[in-house]
N, C-alpha and C positions, 0 to 999 in steps of 0.2 A: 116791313120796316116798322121798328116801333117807334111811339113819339112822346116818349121818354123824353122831356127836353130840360138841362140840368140846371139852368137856371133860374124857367120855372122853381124847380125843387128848392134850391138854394134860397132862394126871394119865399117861397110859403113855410120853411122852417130854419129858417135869421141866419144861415151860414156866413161864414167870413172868408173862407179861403177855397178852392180847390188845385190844388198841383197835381197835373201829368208828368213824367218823365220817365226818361228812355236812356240806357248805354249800351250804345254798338257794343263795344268792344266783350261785354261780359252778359247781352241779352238780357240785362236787369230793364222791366219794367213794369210799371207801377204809378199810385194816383194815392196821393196825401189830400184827407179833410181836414181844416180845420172849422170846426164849428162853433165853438164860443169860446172867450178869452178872458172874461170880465174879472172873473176870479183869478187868473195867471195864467201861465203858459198852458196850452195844448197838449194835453199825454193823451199818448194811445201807441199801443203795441204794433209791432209790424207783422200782418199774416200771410204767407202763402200757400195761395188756392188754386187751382188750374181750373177760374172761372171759364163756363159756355162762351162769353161773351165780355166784350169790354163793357158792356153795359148793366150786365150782371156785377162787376167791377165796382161797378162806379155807385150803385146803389146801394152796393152793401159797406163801402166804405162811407157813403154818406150816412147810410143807420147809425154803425158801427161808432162813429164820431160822436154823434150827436147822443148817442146812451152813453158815451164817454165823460161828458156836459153834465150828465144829471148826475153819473156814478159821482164824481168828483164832488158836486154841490152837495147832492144827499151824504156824502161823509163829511164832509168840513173839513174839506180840505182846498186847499189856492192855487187851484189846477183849474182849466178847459180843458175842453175835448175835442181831441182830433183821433186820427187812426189811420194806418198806411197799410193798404191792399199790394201786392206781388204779385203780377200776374203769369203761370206756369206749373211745373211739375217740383213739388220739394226735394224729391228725389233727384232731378239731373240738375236744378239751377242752381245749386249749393257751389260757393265757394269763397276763398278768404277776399279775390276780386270782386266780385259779386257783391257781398256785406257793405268793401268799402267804397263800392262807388253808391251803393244806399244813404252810405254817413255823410259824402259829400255834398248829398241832394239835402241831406235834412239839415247840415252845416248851412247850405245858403239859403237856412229861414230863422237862422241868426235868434236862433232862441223862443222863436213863436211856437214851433213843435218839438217836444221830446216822445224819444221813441224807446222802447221794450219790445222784449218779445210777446210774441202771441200765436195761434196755429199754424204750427210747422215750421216755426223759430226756437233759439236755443240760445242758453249765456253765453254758449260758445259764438254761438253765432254774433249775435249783440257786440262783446269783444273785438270784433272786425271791425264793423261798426264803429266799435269807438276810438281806434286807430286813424279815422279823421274827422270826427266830431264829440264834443263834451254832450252835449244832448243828449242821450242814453242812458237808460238806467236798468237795474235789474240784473247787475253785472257780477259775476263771478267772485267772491271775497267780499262785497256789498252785499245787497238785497237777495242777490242770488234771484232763485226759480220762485214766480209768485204765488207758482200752482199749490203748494200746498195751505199759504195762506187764505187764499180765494177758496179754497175747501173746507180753511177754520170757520172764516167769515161766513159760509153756508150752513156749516151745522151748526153753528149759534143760530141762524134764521131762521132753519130747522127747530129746533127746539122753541124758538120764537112763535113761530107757527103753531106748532103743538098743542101750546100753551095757551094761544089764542082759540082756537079750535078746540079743543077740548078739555082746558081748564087743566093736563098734565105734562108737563115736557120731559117726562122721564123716557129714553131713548129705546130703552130693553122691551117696552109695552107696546112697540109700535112693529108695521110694516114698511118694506122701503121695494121699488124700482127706478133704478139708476139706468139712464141712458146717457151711456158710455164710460168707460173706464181707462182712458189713456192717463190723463192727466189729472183733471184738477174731478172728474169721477173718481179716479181712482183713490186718490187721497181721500175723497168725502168716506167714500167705503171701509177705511181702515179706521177712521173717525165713530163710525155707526158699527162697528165692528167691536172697537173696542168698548163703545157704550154698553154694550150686549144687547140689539137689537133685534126683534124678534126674530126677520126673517126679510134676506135681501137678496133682490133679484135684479141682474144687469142685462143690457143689451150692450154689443160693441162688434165692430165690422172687420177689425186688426186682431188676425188669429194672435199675435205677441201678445198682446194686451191681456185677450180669453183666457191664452195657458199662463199668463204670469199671476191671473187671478185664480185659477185651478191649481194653482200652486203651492200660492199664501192665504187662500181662503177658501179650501174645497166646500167649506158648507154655502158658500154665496152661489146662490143658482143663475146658471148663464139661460138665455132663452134667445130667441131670435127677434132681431129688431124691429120687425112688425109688428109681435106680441107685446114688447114692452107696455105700451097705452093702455091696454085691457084688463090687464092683472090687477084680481080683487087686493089693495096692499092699502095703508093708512095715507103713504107719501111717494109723489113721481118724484124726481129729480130729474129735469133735464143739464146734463153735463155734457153736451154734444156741440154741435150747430143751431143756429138759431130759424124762426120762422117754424117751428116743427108745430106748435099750437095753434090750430088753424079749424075751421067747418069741419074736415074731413077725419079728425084725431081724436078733439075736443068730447063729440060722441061719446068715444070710444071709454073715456077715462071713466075709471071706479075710483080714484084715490080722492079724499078731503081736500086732500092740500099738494100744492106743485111748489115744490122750491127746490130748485137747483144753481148752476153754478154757469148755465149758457147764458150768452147775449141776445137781445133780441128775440126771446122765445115764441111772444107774439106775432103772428103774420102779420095780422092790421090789430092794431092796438084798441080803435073805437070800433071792431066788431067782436074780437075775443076777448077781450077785456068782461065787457057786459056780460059775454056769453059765459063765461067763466063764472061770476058771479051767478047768473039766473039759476046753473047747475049747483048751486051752494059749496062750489069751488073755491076754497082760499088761494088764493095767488101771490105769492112772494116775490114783490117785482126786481125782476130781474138787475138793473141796476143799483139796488140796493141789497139784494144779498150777494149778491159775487164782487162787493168792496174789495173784500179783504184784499186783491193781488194788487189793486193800484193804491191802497195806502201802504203796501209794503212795501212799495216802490216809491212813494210818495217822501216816507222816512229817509233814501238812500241821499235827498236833495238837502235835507234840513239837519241829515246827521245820524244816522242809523243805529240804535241800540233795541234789540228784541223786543226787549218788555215792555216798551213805550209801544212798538206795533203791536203785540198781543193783545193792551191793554187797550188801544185804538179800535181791533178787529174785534172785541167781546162788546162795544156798544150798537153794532150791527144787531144784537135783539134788543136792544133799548130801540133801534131806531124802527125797523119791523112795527113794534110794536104799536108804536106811535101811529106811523102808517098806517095799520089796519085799523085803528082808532078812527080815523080823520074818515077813510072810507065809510066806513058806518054812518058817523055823524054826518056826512054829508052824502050817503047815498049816493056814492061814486064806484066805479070797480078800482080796486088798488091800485094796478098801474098808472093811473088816472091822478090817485090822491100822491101816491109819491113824484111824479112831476109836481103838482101843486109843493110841493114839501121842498123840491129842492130849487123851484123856481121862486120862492118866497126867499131864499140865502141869494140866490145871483142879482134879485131884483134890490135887495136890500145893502147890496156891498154895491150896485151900482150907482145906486143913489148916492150913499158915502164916499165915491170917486168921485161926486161931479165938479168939487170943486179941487183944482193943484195945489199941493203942498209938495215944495222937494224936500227929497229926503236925504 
């Protein structure tokens, strides 16, 4: 029995909310974080995963949340972060019941959370969804799919890194290992692709995915996803699941620089983090280059015109940059300095709420 206890959790990093809930009728269930709000309401994607355990569930929606908190603050945008776990097979618990007894749950938090898609969701899906709640973004003739944006917003970061690293972000000069290629992988790849990159290598687990890239990119070399970490290349991209940057990986890596387009890439933050650094690792923290998909979604609230989002997701290497900056001067690992970065906006707009003014 573990003792895991979620309050403890909750009380050591300042959460606000946690929902459970359950529908007989459609086998929909699932557990909503909300972890900070200071800035505005709660965004985070809705994912289904057919976690080991509900407790497996419940932790990784609690990560999930709380990187939601930093993404938001580190782009400037008047979002919290929350995030909603599914727990189940994407394959059989799919359906237009299903979605809208989801919207119903997120409906009685009356605006505290908004919900998008995210692993193993769909506009389409999302659309059900909002068939009983306004709360949802990302929606079809809106914002649409955020995967491609969260891909711009990486290889700007990319390139940020680069440049940081070796003083050139020209794309064609480099090496690439991409782990994973469904979504917002595969997007980064057409991105690196079209820069003329010198030579890019993926892992992915979904034979569709492998032949869709033997398709449209026969020179992108597929390898097996053990090998991905080891390949002598310039830059990893992790575009998968998160946690994979750990004791046992870390080793493994040859690349300069890691940025990709996963959550949570870090296992434990204050042991890979350092570690990362001591290896003369740049780290491109995870919450701050995979913006892109939540200011795309961000714009669907205030008004949605492209090039205002474009224009939004190209300061992602102004922001990078900054970051890796502040690590240096303060001798911190990155992940480290960009909480510092985005916890100086939340602490600063909370100050400025402390006194009412209606509006």
């Amino acid at each position: 029995m573990s003792d895991f206890k979620v309050f403890e959790y909750m009380a050591k990093h300042n959460y606000e909310q946690v929902v459970y809930f359950f529908d007989k009728s459609t086998g929909l269930k699932g557990i909503t974080a909300i972890h900070n709000t200071t800035l505005g309401p709660a965004l985070g994607g809705t994912r289904i995963w057919n976690y080991e355990s509900e407790e497996a569930a419940t932790l990784d929606v609690l990560r999930l949340a709380r990187g939601m908190t930093y993404k938001a603050a580190a782009a400037g945008l008047n979002l919290g972060g929350g995030k909603t776990v599914l727990i189940g097979d994407a394959s059989k618990v799919k359906s237009e019941a299903y979605f809208r007894a989801l919207g119903r749950y997120v409906q009685s938090l009356n605006g505290r959370y908004i919900t998008a898609e995210d692993v193993n969701t769909s506009t389409q899906d999302m659309s059900y969804v909002h068939m009983e709640t306004d709360y949802v973004v990302g929606l079809e003739g809106k914002s649409g799919n955020p995967s491609p944006m969260t891909a711009l917003g990486a290889f700007h970061g990319v390139k940020a890194a680069l440049k940081y690293k070796f003083g050139d972000e020209d794309i064609s000069k480099y090496s690439f290992a991409v782990q994973g290629a469904g979504q917002t992988g595969y997007y980064l790849i057409n991105y690196l692709v079209e820069a003329g990159a010198k030579k890019i290598y993926f892992a992915e687990i979904n034979p569709k995915h492998i032949e869709r890239m033997a398709k449209e990119h026969p020179n992108v070399i597929a390898v097996k996803p053990e090998e991905i970490y080891g390949l002598d290349v310039d830059v990893f991209s992790p575009c998968a699941m998160g946690g994979i940057l750990n004791s046992e990986t870390i080793p493994q890596i040859k690349a300069k620089i890691i940025a990709g387009t996963a959550n949570n890439v870090l296992l434990d933050e204050d042991i890979h983090g350092p570690m990362l650094t001591e290896r003369g690792i740049l780290y491109a923290p995870d919450f701050v280059i995979n913006a892109g998909g939540v200011i795309n979604v961000y714009h669907e609230l205030i008004g949605y015109k492209r090039e205002n989002v474009m224009a939004e997701v190209t300061l992602i290497f102004d922001r990078l940059l900054e970051i890796f900056k502040i690590a240096d001067e303060q001798n911190v690992h990155t992940q480290l300095a960009a909480k510092v970065f985005a916890k100086k906006r939340i602490e600063a707009i909370q100050s400025l709420h402390s006194n009412y003014i209606k509006r």
